[in-house]
N, C-alpha and C positions, 0 to 999 in steps of 0.2 A: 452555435454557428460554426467553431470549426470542426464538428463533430460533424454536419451536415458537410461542409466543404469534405472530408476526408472520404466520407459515403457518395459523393457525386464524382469522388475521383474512379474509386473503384467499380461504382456505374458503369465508365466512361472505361475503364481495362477492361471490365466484364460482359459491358454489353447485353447488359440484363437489366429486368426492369427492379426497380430499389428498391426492395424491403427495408421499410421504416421499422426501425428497433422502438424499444421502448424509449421514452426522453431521457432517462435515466442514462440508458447506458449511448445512447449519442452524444450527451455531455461527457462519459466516461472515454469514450472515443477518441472526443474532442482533448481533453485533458491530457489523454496519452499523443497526440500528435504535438502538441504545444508540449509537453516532457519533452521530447525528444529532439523538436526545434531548439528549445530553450535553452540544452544540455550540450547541443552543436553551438552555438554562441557563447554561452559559458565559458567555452574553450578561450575564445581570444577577444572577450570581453568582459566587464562588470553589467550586471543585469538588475542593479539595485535605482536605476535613474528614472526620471520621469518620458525621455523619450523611448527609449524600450517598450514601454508599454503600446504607442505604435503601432510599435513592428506587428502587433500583434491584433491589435484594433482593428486598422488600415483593411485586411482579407475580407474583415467580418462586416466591417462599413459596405463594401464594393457590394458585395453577397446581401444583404439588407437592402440595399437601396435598387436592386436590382428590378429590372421590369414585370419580369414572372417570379416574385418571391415564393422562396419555399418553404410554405409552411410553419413555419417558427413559430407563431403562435396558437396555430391549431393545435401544434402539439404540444406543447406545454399544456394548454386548456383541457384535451383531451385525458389527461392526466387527474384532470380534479374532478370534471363530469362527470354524474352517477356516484359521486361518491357516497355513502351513509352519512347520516349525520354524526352516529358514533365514529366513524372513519375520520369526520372530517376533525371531531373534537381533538381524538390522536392523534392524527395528523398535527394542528398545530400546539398541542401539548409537546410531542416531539421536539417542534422548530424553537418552541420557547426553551426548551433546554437544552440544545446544541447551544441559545444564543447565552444562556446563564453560565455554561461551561467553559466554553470556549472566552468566554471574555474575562474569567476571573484569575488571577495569579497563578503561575505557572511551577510547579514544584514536581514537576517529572525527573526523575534521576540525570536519565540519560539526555532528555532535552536542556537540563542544565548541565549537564555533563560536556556534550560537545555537536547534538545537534544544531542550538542555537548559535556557537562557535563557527561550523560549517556556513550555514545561512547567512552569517556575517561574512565569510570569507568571499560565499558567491556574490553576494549584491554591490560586494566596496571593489575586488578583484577580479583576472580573467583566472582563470586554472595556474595555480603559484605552486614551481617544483619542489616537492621535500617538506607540504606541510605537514605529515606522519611524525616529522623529527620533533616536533613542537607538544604534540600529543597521540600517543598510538591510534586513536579513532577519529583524529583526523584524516586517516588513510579511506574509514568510509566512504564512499565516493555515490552510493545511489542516487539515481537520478531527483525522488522525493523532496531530496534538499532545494534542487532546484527550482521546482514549482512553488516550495516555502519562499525563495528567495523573491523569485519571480512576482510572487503574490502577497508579498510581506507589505508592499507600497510604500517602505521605508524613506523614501523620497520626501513622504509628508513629513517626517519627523519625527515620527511613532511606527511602533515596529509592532507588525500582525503577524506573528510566529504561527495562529492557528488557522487562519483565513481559510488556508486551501486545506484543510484538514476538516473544517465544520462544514465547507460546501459540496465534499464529497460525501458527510454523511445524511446531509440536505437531501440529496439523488440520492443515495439510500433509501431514508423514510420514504421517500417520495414514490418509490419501485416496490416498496415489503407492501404499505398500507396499500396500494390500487391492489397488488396481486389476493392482498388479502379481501378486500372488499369483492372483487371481480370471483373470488369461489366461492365467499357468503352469501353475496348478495344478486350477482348477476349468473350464468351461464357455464362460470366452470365448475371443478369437483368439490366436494365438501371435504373431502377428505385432504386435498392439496391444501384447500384452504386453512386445514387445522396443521399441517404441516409448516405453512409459511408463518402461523404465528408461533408455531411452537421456533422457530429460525427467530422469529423480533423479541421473544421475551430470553430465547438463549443470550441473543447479542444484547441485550440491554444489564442481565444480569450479571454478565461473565467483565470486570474489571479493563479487562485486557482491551477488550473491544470495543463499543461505544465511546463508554467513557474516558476511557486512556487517549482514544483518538484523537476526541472532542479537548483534550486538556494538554496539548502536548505535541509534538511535533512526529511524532510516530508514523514510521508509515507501516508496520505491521496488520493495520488491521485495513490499510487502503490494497495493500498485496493481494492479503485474502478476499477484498470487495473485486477485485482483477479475476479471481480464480470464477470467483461461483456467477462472476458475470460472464465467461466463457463457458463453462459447464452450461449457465440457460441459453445461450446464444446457441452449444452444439443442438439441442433438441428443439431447436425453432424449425430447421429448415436448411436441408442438406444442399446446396447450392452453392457456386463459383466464390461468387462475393461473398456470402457466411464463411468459404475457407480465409480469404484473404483478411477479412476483420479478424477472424479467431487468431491468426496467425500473427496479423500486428500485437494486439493486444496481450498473446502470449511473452512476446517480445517487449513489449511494453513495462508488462507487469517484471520480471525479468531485472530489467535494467533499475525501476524501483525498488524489489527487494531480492537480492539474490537466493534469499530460502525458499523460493518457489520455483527457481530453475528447473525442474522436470514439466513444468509447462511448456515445455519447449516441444516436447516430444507430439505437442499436436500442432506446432510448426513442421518435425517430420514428419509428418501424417500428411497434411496440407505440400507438402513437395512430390510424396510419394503417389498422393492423387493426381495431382497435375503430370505428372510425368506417365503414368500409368495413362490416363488419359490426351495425352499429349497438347497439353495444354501450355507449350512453351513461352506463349507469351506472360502467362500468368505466372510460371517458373521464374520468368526472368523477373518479372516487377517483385514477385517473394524474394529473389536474393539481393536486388536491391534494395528491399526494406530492411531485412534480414543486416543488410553493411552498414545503411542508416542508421539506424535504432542501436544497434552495436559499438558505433562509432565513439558519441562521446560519453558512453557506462567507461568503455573499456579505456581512453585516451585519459579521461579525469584520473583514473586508477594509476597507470602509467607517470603519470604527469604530477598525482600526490604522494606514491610509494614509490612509483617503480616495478611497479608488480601489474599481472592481465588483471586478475582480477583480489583485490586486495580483501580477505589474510589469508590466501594461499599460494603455497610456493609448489603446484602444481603444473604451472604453465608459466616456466622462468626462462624468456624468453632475452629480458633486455638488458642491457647493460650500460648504467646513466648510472651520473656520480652521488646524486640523492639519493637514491635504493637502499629503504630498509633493509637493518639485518637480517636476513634470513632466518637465525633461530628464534630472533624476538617477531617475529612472523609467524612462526607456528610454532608460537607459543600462543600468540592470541588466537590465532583458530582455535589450539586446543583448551584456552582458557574459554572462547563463547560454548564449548563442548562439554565442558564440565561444569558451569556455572546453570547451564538449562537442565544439569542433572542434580545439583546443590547447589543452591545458591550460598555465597558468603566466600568460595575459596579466594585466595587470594597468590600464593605463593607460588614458584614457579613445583615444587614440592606436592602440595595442595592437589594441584591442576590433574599431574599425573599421575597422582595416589587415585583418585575419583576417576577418570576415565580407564584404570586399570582394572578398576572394578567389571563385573558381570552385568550384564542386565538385570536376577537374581538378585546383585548383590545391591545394586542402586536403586530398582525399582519399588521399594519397599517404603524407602523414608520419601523418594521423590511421589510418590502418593502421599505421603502424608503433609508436604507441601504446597497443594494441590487445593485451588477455592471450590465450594461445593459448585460452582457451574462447571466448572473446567470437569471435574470428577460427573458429572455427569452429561457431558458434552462421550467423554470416553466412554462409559457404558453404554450412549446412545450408541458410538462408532463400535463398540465388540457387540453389540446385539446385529449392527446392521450388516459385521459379517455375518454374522449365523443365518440370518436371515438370506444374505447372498448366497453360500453355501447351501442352504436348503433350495434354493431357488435355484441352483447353478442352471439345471439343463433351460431353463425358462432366461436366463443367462444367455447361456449359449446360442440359444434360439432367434434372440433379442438385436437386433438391428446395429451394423458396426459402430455407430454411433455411440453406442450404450457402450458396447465394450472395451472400444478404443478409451472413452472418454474415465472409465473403469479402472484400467489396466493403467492410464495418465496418474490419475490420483491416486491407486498402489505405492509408484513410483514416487510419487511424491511424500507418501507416508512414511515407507521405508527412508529414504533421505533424508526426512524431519527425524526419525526416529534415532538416526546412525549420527548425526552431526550437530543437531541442535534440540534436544525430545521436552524444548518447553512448549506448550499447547501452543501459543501466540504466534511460533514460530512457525507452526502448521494448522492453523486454523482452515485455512482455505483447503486443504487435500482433506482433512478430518470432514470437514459441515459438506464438504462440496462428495465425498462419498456416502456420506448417509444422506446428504438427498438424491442422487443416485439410484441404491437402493432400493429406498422408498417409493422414488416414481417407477422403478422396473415392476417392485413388489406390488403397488397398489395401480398397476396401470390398467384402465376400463373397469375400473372397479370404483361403486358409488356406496353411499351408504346412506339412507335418509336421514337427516336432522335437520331435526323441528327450527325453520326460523328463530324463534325464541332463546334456542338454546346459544347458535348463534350471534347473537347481539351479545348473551348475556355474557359468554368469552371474550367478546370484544368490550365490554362496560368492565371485567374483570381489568382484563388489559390495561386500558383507558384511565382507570381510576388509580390503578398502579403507577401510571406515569406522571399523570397529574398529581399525586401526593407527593412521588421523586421530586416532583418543577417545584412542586412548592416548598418542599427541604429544601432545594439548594436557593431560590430567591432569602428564604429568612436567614440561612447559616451562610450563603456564601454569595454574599452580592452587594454591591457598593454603588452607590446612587453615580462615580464615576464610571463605572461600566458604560453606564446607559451612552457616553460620547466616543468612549475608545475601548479597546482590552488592558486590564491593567498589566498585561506579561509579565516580566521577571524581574522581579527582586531586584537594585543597584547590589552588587558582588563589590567590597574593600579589595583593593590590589595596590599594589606598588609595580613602579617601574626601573627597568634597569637596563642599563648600558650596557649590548652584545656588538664588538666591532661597530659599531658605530648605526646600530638598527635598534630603537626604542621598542622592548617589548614587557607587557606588563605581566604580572603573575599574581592572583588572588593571595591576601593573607590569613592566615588560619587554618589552608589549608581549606579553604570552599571551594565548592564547582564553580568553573572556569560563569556560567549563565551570560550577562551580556557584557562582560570587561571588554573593553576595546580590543580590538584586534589590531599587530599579532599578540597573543596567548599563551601562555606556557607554563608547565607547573614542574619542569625541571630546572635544573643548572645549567646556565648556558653555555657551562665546561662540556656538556653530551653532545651539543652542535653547535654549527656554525652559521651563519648567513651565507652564499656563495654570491653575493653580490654587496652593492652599498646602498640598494633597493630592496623595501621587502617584496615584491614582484619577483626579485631574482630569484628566491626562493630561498630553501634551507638545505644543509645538509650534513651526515656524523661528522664530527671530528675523528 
């Protein structure tokens, strides 16, 4: 619904009649307009209570109950219509294992490390200055946490860390299987169609992606579901309103995860048309959204570090008495820079021995780190340059479209490559250029295959998944699933008196997972409180 509400707004700027996207990505829509509400509120509220929710209701009530309803459930319906029966079986084999996933004990590094920490800070707090000093990645500030918070419903009593993590890969499934049944079985290419599943058995094999998702509070692999939703969105339909969604959504994705930052550049794209064209009005509503969307990425960052955009001291603009250290600042940049090139360092020693390295000189063992998907996710991506290369002038020739959107995901390769070169971190510029590629190289080009052969890749498929559902129901599923997610482990902590603010510290030396908030696994000799509220925040001594 608010994905629909977002799409009748840009109707109404554009003045064109409304290409209805796939349901998938009008829920994807919808999710980034609500990011980005949710993220402005954040700032000067707690978003963990039962009337929040509301706020958020209330649009979609008015919008439903409206005289001339739009559509809502044609489109959903239209989504499952024509489906195969093999389609349909994976299809809910899929749904069955997002939900065996998603509900079972939570043992992700980094979600007990300090994503779940984050989420706790949004749902109980508004934006609290100097939480960085408590733990360095509490300075993360991506918008993701806050849809987790948002969508946690911790209100009940019980905390859903995955919710909004399993219901984006819900819209997933829901977008791979139609696209795949729709070139099997109905009217489009066969050849796309073996494309899009060789896309669902990469993302089901590869660690990182599905299942990391589904088990975890991650939003790397929601970044890259952002990227190659704009990459299909560019090739639908060259039109006013297709710039202004690609443009939000860029920005969207963006404030989510910052290792896709060169999505931006078809935000520049999307100003350079409008202005070329003089389409000022549209100009203006872009920069508007453009301050929007930017708003609360950039003020949470400020307001937990100190910093535009935290861990880098590249745009050191402010000056507030909480502000990380600057060299323990980029140091953690340079440690997420040499950790995607060796895992394990740890020293500040370590960090800058490995990033002094060559490409040469790291890329050698960091392949041999490398799971056979990821290793052949990459030899898909250096075949599909050659393949581009061979192709160039058919490139060249190829509709701005192609190459703009081309030239986008380069930039993004390179960037993933220079700053952070673990696949995860670039999934979306990797999968979203070799499908690229692929549709320039095989475009108007069909190839006969036999019905039969057809099904039988899809029964291959199918039955793959379904054995998966059925490992994880016998080795990993607890008859309490079936009422709630069992999430995270109780973490042993002690508590202790800093100036007169209780804050706890795990013992043993575990990750922080759900100890009450505030958290901390220093001395409380390294900071201070600057208030005799923890609202007031923290900051060095």
């Amino acid at each position: 619904m608010w994905g629909i509400l977002f799409l009748q707004i840009i109707k109404r700027i554009t003045k064109t009649d409304l290409l209805v996207p796939h349901f998938s990505i009008i829920c994807m829509t919808g999710l980034s307009a609500i990011t980005i509400i949710a993220g402005t509120l954040s700032l000067v509220m707690a978003l963990g209570s039962l009337w929040v929710q509301f706020f958020f209701i209330a649009p979609c009530l008015v919008l439903f109950f409206k005289k001339n309803k739009p559509y809502f459930f044609a489109t959903v319906k239209k989504e499952f219509s024509n489906l195969h029966i093999v389609s349909t079986i994976l299809l809910v084999a899929c749904l069955l294992l997002i939900l065996v996933m998603s509900t079972w004990t939570i043992v992700h590094d980094d979600t007990l490390g300090y994503h779940a920490q984050t989420i706790q800070w949004i749902e109980k707090y508004k934006a609290v200055p100097g939480l960085v000093h408590l733990h360095v990645r509490l300075g993360y500030q991506g918008l993701w946490f806050v849809d987790c918070a948002l969508f946690s419903f911790s209100f009940t009593g019980k905390e859903g860390i995955t919710f909004s993590n399993s219901t984006i890969l819900l819209w997933f499934f829901i977008f791979l299987i139609n696209r795949i049944n729709f070139n099997f079985f109905n009217q489009g290419n066969k050849i796309y169609g073996l494309l899009w599943i060789a896309l669902f058995m990469v993302c089901m094999s590869s660690y990182t992606q599905v299942r990391l998702t589904a088990t975890s509070a991650s939003p790397d692999f929601i970044a890259t579901l952002l990227v190659l939703a704009i990459v299909y969105i560019l090739f639908q339909r060259s039109s006013f309103d297709n710039w202004l969604l690609l443009a939000f959504l860029s920005l969207a994705a963006t404030t989510i995860k910052l290792s896709v930052a060169p999505i931006l550049l078809i935000v520049l794209a999307a100003f350079i048309i409008f202005i070329r064209t003089r389409k000022f009005k549209l100009l203006f509503t872009l920069i508007i959204l453009s301050a929007i969307a930017f708003l609360p990425f950039i003020t949470r960052n400020i307001i937990t570090s100190g910093y535009i955009v935290f861990p880098s001291t590249a745009i050191d603009i402010t000056n507030v008495d909480w502000k990380y250290n600057a060299e323990l600042t980029a140091n953690e940049k340079n440690y997420i820079t040499a950790y995607a090139k060796r895992p394990g360092v740890v020293t500040k020693e370590e960090i800058d021995e490995v990033n002094r390295l060559s490409p040469i000189e790291w890329l050698p063992r960091w392949w041999q780190n490398r799971s056979i998907a990821d290793k052949t996710i990459i030899v898909l991506f250096i075949l599909s340059v050659l393949a581009a290369l061979l192709s160039i002038k058919k490139l060249i020739q190829s509709d701005f479209r192609s190459i703009l959107i081309l030239l986008t995901l380069l930039a993004g390769i390179i960037f993933w490559f220079k700053n952070a070169p673990d696949p995860r971190f670039g999934l979306g510029f990797i999968l979203g250029f070799i499908a690229v590629a692929a549709y320039v190289f095989f475009k108007e080009k069909e190839i006969p295959i036999a019905k039969n052969v057809l099904i039988a890749l899809l029964l291959v498929s199918t039955t793959s998944i379904v054995a998966y559902t059925g490992y994880r129901f016998i080795n990993f599923f607890s008859k309490d699933q079936l009422l709630i997610p069992l999430g995270i482990d109780k973490t042993d902590y002690k508590t202790v008196d800093c100036e007169g603010i209780k804050i706890n510290t795990p013992v043993d030396g575990k990750d922080f997972g759900m100890t009450p908030i505030p958290c901390t696994d220093l001395d409380c000799e390294n900071f201070s409180p600057k208030g005799n509220k923890i609202a007031d925040g923290f900051k060095s001594r």
